[in-house]
VEXLO-342404 format. One record per atom (N, C-alpha, C): x negated, y, z. Coordinates in steps of 0.2 Angstrom, whole numbers, padded with zeros to 4 digits, always signed. Atoms other than C-alpha are relative to their C-alpha. Example, Ala and Ser with C-alpha at 12.3 -4.5 7.8 and 13.67 -1.06 7.14 Angstrom:
<rs>
-0004-0006+0000
-0062-0022+0039
-0004+0006+0000
+0004-0006-0001
-0068-0005+0036
+0004+0005+0003
</rs>
This chain:
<rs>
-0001+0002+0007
+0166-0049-0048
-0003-0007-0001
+0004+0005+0001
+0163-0067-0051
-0002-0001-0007
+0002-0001+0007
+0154-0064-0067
-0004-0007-0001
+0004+0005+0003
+0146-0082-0075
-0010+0003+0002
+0008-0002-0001
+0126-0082-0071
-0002+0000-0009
+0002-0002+0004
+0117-0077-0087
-0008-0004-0001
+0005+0004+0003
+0102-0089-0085
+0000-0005+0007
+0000+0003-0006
+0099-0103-0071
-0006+0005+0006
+0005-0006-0007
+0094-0097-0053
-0007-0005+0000
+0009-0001-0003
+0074-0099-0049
+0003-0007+0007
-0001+0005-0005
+0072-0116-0039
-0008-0002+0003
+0008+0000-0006
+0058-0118-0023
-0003-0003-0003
+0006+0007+0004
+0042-0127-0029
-0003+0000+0010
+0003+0002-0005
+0035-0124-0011
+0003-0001+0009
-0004+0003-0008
+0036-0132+0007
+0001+0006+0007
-0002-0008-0003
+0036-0114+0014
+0004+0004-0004
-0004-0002+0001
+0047-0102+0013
-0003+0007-0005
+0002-0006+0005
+0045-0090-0003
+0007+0004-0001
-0005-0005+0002
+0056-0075-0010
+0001-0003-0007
-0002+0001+0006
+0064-0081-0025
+0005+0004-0004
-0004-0005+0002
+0079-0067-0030
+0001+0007+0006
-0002-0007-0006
+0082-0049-0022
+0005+0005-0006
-0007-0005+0004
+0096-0037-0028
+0002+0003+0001
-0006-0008-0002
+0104-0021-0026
+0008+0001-0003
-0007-0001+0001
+0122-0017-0028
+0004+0007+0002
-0002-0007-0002
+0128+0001-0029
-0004+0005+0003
+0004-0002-0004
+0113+0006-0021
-0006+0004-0004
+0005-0007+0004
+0100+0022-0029
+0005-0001-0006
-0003-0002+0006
+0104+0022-0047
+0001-0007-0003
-0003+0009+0000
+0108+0001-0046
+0009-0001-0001
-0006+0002-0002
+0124-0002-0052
+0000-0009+0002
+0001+0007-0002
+0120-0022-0051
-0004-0004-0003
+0009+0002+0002
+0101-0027-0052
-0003-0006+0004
+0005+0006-0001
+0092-0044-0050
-0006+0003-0003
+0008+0004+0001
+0074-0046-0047
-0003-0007-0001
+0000+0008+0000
+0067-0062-0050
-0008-0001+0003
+0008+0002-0002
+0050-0068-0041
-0001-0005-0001
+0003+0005+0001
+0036-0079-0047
-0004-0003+0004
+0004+0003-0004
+0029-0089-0036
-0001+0005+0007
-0001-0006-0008
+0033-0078-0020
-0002+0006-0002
+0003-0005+0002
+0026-0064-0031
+0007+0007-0002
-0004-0004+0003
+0037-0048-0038
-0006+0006-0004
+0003-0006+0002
+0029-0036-0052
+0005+0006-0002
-0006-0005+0003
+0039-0019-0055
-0005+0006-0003
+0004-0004+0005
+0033-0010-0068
+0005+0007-0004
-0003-0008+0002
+0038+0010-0074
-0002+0005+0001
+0002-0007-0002
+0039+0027-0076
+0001+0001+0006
-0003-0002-0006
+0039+0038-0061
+0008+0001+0000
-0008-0004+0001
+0058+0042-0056
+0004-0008+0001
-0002+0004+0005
+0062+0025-0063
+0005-0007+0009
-0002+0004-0005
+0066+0016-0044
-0005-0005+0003
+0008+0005-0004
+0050+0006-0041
+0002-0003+0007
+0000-0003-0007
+0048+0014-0022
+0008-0004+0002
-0009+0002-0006
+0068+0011-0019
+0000-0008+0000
-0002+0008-0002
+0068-0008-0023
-0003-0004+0006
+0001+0002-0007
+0054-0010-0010
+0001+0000+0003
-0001-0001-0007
+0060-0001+0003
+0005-0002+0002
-0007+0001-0001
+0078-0006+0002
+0000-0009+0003
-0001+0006+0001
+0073-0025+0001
-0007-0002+0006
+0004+0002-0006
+0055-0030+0012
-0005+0006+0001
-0003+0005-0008
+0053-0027+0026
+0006+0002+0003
-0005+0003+0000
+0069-0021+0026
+0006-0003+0004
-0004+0004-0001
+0079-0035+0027
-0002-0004+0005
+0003+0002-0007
+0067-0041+0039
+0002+0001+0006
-0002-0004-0005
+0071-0028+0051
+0005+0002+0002
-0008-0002+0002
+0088-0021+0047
+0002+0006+0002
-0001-0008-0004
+0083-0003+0056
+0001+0005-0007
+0001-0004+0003
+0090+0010+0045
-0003+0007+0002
+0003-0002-0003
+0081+0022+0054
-0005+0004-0009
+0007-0003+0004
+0069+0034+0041
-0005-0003-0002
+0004-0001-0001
+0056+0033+0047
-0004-0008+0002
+0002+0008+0002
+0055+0013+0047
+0003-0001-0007
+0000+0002+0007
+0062+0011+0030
-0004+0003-0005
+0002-0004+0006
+0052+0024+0020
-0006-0003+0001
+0008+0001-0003
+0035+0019+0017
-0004+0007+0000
+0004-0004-0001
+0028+0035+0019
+0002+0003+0008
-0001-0003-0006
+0038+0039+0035
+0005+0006+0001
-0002-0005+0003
+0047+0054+0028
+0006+0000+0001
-0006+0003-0002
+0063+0054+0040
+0006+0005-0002
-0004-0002+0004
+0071+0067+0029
+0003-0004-0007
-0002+0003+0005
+0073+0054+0017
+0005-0006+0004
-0008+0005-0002
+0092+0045+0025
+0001-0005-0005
-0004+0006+0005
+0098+0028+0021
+0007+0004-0007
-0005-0002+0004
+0113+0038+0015
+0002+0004-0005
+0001+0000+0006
+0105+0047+0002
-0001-0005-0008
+0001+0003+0003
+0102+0031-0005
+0005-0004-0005
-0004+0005+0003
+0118+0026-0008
+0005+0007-0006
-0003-0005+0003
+0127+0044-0012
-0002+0006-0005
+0005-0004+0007
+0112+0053-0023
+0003+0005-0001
-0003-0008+0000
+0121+0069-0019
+0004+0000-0007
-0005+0000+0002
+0135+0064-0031
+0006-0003-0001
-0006+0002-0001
+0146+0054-0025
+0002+0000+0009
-0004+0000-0006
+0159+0056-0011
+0001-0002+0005
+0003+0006-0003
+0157+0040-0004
+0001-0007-0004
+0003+0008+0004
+0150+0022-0008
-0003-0004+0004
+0001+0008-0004
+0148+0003-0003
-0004-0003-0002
+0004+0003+0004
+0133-0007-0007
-0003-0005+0004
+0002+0005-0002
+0123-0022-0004
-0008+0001-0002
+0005+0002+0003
+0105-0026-0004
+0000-0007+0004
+0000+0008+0000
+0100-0045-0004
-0007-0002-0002
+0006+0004+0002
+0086-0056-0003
+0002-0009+0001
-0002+0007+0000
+0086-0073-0008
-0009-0005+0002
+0008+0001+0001
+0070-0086-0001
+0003-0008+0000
-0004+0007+0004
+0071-0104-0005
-0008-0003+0002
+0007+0005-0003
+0059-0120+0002
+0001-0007-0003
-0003+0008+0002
+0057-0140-0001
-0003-0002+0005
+0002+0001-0008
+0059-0147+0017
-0002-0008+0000
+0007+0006-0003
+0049-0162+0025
+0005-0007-0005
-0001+0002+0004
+0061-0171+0015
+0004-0001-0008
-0001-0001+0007
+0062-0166-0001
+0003+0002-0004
-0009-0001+0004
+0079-0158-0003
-0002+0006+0000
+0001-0009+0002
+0079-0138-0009
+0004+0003+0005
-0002-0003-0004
+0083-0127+0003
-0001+0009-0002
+0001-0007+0001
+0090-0107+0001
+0002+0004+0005
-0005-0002-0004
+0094-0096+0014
-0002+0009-0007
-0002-0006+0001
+0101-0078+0007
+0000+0005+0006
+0001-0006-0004
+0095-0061+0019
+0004+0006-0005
-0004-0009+0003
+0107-0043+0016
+0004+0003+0004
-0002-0006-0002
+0113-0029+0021
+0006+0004-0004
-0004-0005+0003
+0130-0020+0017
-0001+0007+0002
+0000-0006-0001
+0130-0001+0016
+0006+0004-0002
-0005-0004+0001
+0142+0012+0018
-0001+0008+0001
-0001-0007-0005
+0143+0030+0018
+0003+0004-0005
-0003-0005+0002
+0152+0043+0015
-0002+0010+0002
+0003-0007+0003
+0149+0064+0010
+0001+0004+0008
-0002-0006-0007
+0149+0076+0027
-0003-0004+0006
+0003+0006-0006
+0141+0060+0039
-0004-0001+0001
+0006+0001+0001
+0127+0058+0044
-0004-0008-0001
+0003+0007+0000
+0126+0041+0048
+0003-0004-0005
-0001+0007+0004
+0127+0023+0039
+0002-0005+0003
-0008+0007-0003
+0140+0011+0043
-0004-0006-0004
+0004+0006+0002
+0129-0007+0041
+0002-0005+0003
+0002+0007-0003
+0130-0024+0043
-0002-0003-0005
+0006+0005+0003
+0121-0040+0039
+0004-0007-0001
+0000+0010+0002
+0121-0058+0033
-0004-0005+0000
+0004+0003+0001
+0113-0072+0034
+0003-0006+0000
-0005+0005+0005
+0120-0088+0022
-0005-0005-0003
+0003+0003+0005
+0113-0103+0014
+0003-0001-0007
-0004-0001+0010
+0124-0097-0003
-0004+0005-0001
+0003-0005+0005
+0118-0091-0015
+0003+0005-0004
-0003-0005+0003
+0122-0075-0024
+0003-0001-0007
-0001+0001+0009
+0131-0078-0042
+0000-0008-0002
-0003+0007+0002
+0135-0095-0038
+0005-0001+0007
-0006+0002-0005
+0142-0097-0020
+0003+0006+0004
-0002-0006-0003
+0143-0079-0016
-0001+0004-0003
-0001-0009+0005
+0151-0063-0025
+0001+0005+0007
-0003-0008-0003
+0147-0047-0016
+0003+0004-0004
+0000-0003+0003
+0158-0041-0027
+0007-0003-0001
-0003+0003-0001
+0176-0040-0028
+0005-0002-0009
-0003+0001+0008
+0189-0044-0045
+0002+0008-0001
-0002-0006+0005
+0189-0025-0049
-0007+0000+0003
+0004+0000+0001
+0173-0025-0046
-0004+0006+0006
+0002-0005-0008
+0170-0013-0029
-0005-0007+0004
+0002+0003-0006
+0159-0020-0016
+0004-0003+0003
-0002+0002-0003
+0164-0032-0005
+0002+0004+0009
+0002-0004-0006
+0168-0022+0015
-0002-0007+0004
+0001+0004-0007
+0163-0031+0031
+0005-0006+0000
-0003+0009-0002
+0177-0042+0034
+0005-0003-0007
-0001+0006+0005
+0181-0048+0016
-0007-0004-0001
+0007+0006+0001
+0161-0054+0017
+0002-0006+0003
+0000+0004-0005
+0164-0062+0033
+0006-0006-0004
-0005+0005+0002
+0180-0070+0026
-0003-0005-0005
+0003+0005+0006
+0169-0077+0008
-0006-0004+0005
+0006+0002-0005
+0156-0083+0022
+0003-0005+0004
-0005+0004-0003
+0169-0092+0031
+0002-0004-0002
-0001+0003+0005
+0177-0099+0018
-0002-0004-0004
+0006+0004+0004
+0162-0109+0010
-0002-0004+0003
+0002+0003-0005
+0158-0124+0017
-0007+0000+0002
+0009-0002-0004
+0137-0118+0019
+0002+0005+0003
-0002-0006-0005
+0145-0105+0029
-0002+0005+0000
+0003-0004-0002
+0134-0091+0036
+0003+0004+0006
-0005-0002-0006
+0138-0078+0048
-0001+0011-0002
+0000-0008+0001
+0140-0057+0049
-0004+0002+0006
+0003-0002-0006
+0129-0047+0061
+0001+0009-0002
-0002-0006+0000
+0136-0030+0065
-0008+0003+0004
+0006-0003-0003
+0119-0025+0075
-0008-0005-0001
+0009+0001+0003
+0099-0025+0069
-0002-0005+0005
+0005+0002-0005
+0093-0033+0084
+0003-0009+0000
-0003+0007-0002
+0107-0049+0084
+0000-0002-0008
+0001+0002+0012
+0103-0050+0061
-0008-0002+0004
+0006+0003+0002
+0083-0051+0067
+0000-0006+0004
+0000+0004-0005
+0084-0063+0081
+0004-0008-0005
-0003+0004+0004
+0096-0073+0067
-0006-0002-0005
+0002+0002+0007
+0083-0071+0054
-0006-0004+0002
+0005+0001-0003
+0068-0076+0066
+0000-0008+0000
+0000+0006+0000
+0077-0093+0070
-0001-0002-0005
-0004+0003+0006
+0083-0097+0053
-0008+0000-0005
+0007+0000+0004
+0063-0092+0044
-0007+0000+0007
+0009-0001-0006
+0048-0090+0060
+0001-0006+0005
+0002+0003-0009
+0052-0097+0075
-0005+0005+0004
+0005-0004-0005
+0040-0083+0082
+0002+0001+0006
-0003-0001-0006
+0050-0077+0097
+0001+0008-0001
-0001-0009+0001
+0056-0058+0099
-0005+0003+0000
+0006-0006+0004
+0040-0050+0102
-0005-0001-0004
+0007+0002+0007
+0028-0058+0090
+0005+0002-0004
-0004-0001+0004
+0041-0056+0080
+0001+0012-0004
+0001-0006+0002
+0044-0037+0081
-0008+0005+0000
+0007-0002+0001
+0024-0035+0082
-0003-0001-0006
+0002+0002+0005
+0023-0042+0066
+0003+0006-0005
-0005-0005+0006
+0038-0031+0058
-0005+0008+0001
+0004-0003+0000
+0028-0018+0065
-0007+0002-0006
+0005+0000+0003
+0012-0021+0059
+0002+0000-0010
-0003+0001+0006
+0022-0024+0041
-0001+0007-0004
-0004-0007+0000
+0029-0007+0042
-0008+0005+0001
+0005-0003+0000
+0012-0002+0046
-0004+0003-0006
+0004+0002+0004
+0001-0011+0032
+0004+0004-0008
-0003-0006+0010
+0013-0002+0016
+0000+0004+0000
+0000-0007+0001
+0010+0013+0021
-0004+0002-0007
+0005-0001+0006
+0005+0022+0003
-0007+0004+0002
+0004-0005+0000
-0011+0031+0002
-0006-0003+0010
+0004-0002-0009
-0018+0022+0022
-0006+0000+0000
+0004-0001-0003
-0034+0023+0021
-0004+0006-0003
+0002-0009+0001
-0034+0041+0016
+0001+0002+0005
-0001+0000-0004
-0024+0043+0029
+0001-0004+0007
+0002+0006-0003
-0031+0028+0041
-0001+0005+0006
+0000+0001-0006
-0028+0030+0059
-0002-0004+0004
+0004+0007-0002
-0039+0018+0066
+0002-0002+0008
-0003+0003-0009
-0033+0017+0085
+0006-0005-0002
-0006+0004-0001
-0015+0014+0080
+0001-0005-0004
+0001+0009+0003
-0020+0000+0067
-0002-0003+0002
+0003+0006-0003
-0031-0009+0078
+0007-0001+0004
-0004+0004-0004
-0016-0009+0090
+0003-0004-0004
-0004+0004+0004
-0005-0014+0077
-0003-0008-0002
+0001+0008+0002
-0015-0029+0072
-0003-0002+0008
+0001+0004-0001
-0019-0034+0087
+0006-0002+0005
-0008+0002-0001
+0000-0035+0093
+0001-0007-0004
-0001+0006+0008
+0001-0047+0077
-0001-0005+0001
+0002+0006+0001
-0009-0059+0083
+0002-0005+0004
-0003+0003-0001
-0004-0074+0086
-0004-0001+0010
-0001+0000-0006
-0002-0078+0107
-0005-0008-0001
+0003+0005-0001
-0015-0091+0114
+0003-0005+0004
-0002+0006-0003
-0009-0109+0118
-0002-0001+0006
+0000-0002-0005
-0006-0112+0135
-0009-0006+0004
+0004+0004-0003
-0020-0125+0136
-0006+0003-0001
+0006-0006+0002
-0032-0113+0128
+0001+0004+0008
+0001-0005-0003
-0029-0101+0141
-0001-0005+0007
+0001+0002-0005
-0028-0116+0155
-0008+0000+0000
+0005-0002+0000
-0045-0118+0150
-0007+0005-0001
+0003-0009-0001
-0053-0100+0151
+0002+0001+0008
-0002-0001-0007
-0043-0100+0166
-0005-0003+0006
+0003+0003-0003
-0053-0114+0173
-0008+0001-0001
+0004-0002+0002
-0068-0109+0164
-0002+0007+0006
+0001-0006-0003
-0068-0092+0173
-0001-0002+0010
+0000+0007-0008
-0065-0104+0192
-0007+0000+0000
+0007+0004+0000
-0082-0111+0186
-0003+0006+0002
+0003-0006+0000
-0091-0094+0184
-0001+0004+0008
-0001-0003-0004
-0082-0088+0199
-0006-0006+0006
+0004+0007-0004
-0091-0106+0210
-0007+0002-0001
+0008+0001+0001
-0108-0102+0200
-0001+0005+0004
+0003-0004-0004
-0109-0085+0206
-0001+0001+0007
+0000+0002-0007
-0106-0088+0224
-0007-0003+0000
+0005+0004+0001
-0119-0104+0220
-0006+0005+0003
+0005-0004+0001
-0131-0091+0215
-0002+0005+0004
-0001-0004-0006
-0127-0079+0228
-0006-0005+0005
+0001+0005-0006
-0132-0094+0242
-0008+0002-0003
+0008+0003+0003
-0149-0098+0232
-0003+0008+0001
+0005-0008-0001
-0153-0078+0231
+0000+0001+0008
+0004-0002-0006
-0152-0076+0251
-0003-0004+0003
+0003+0006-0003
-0159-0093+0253
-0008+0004-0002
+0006-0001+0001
-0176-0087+0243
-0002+0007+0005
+0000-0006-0005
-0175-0069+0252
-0003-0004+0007
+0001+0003-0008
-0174-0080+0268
-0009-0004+0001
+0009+0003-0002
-0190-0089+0265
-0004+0004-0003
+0004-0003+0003
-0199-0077+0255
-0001+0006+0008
+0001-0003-0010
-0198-0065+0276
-0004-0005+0002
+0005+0003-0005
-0204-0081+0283
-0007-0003-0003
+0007+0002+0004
-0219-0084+0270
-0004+0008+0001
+0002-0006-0002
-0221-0065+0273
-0003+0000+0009
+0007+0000-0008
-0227-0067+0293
-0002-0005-0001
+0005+0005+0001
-0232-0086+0290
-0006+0000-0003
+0006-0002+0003
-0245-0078+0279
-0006+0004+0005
+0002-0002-0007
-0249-0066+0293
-0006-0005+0005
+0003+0004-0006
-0252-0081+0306
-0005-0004-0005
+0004+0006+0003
-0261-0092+0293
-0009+0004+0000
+0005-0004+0001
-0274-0078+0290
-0003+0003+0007
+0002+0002-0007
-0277-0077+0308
-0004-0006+0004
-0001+0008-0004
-0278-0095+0314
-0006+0000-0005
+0005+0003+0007
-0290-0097+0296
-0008+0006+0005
+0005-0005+0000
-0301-0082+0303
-0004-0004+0009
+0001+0005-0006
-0301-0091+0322
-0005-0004-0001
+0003+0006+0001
-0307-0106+0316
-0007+0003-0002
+0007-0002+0003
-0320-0098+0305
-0005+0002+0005
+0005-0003-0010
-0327-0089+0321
-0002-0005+0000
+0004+0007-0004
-0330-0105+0329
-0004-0003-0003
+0007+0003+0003
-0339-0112+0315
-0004+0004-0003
+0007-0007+0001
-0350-0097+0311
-0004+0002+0005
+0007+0001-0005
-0356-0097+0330
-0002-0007+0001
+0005+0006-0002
-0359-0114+0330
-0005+0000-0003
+0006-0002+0003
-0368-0112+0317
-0006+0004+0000
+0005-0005-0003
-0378-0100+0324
-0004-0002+0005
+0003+0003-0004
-0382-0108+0336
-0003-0005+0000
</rs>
């Protein structure tokens, strides 16, 4: 439904890349709900019940990751809780939905830049699984892009790709989790695949509710030290050589340790002889003097 926007869209103030919109579509009890972020921030405020919990989990990390899997979208883990109760809430049939993240920058030359992250959802009653794909667009939602069609259903798959096509900012569709992060890594990091999924991890980690009640200290040192950032190769050239040294000194210090051994033995009998010879001599002049 290309419905007019209702107030001007949120414009980047920073040279990194911040969240400025996220949105649901048909998704928990969201018929079609904008958030708006302040300064990369989002406050959500409520009763229990009220969907707090769902905005997070549906939207970061998410749309980062694209795994509908449980037991990475839930923040507690809890893999009885299915993506496909989030769209069917045990009363409907079947339904199609979207969640969307919008982040937005101002690059080295000072033009505004937005890319748009989302995921389509599908499921239907008696199924287990969820039928998903992805996006990744520099249109914006409610200006250069309606998930949403003129009766007002969700867009499927390939009428997205076709509004994605059709637009001269383009974008593209990604039927699988692995080929949506790998899009979204170029398009915001540049980390590479495994820093990248080391992060998602440790993400996935860090929201858990309640962690330092339940703080497993082994598998959050792993986690954070997956995270961290990979050592430059000059850094490592010099460690490398550094350690060369070390290996040179020890030897060095080897050599000197059987060097002193070596003459601490010959100071061991030339003390001997010396204490002889000294005695020798004494004789002679103790009889001469005697004499």
């Amino acid at each position: 439904m290309n419905a007019p926007l209702s107030s001007p869209l949120p414009r980047p103030t920073s040279l990194r890349w911040q969240p400025l919109r996220c949105g649901l579509l048909n998704v928990f009890k969201y018929d079609h709900e904008e958030f708006r972020f302040e300064g990369g921030r989002l406050l959500l405020r409520g009763n229990n019940g009220t969907g707090k919990s769902r905005v997070l989990a549906l939207t970061l990390p998410f749309l980062f990751d694209g795994e509908t899997a449980a037991h990475r979208l839930e923040p507690d883990g809890d893999g009885a809780k299915r993506m496909a109760w989030n769209l069917l809430m045990d009363k409907h049939d079947d339904r199609q939905g979207y969640t969307w993240l919008e982040l937005g920058r101002i690059d080295e030359e000072g033009e505004e830049r937005c890319l748009t992250l989302g995921c389509g959802l599908k499921a239907t009653k008696g199924r287990g699984s969820v039928e998903s794909w992805f996006f990744v667009t520099p249109q914006r939602v409610g200006r250069d892009l309606f998930l949403q069609g003129q009766s007002g259903c969700a867009l499927g798959r390939r009428l997205l790709q076709e509004r994605l096509a059709e637009h001269d900012l383009g974008g593209a569709v990604y039927e699988r989790a692995g080929d949506y992060r790998r899009a979204v890594d170029q398009a915001l990091f540049r980390l590479g695949e495994e820093r990248y999924e080391a992060l998602l991890r440790l993400l996935i980690e860090l929201r858990k509710p309640q962690l330092s009640r339940k703080l497993d200290e082994e598998r959050l040192s792993n986690a954070l030290g997956e995270a961290l950032a990979p050592l430059p190769k000059q850094a490592l050239d010099q460690v490398a050589e550094a350690f060369r040294g070390l290996e040179d000194e020890r030897r060095a210090l080897e050599r000197f340790r059987a060097a002193r051994a070596d003459v601490e033995r010959f100071l061991a009998g030339y003390r001997r002889y010396v204490r002889v010879a000294a005695r020798r001599r004494a004789g002679e002049v103790l009889q001469a003097d005697e004499e």
